[in-house]
C-alpha positions as CSV (number, residue, x, y, z in Angstrom):
1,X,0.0,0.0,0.0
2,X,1.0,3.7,-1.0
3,X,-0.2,6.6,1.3
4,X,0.2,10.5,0.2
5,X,-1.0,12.9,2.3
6,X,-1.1,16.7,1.0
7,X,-1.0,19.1,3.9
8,X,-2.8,22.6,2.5
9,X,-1.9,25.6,4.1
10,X,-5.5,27.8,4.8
11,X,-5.9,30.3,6.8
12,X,-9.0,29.4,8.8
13,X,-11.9,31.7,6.8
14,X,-10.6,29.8,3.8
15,X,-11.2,26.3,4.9
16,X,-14.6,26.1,3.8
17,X,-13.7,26.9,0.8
18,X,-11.3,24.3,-0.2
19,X,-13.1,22.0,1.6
20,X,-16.2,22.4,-0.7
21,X,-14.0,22.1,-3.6
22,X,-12.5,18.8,-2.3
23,X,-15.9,17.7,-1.9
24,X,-16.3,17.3,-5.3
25,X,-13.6,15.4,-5.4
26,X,-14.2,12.4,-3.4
27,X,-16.7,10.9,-5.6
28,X,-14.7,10.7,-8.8
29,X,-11.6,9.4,-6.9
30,X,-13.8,5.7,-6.6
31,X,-12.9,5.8,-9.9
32,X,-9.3,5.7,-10.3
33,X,-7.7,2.8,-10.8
34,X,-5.9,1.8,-7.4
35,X,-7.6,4.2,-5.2
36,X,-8.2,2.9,-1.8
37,X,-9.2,5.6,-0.1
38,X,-9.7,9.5,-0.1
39,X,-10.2,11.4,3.0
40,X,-10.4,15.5,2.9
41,X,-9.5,16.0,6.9
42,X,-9.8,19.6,8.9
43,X,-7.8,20.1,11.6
44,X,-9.4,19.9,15.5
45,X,-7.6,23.3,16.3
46,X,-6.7,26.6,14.6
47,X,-3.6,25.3,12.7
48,X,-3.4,26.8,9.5
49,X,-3.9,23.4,7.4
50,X,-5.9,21.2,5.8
51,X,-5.4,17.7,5.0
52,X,-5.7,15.7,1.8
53,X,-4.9,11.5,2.3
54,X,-5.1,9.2,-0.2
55,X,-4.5,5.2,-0.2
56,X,-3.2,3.6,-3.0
57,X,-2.8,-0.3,-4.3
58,X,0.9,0.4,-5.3
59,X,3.1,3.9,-6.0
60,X,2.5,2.8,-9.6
61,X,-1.4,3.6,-9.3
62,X,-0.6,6.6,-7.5
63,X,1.9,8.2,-10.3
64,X,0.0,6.7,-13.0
65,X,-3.0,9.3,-11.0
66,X,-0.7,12.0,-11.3
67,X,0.4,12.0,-14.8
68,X,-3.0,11.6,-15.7
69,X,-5.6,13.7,-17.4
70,X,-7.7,13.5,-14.8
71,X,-5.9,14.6,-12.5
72,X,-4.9,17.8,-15.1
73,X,-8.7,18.4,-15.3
74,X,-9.5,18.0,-11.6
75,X,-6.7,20.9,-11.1
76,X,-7.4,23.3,-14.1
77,X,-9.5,24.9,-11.8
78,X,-7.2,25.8,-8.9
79,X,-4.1,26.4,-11.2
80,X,-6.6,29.3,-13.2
81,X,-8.1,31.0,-10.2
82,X,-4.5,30.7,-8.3
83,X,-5.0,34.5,-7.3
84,X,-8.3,33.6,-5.8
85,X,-7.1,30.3,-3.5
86,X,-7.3,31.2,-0.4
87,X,-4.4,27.6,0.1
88,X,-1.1,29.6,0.5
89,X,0.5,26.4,-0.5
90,X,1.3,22.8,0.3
91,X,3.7,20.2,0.9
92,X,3.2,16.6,-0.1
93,X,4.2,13.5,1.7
94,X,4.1,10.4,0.8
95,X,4.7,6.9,2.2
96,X,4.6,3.2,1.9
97,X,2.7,1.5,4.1
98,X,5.0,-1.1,5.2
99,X,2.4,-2.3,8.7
100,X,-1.5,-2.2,8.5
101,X,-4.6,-3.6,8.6
């Protein structure tokens, strides 16, 4: 198992926002091949983040995500309103799940 997790960086009157748009996002990622899971997560406190974690089947599924068109399309959005996001930016980790369930 592959796990990424994409820590957003949102002030806290922005964090409706992006979480509406990830919203949309959940639905269509039950149809990526080698998607395990997708969870949008808000933080329990006033830290300035937002979390994005994904499972994958394999770090193959999860690039083959990545360099898709899909993916392209499901980030046009953001990358053409970039003056209007209220994310200040992000770092992504990513792991393989060597222990679990």
């Amino acid at each position: 198992m592959y796990v990424v997790m994409n820590e957003l960086h949102v002030p806290k009157e922005g964090r409706e926002n992006v979480s509406g748009r990830f919203a949309e996002s959940a639905e269509r990622m039950k149809q990526v091949p080698g998607c395990l899971d997708f969870m949008f997560l808000d933080p329990a406190d006033d830290d300035n983040y937002q979390v994005v974690l994904t499972k994958w089947e394999s770090e193959d599924d999860y690039k083959a995500w990545v360099d898709s068109r899909a993916f392209r399309e499901s980030h046009k959005k953001r990358r053409e309103n970039l003056d209007k996001s209220p994310t200040s930016g992000n770092k992504v980790y990513e792991y393989k799940a060597t222990h679990h369930l």
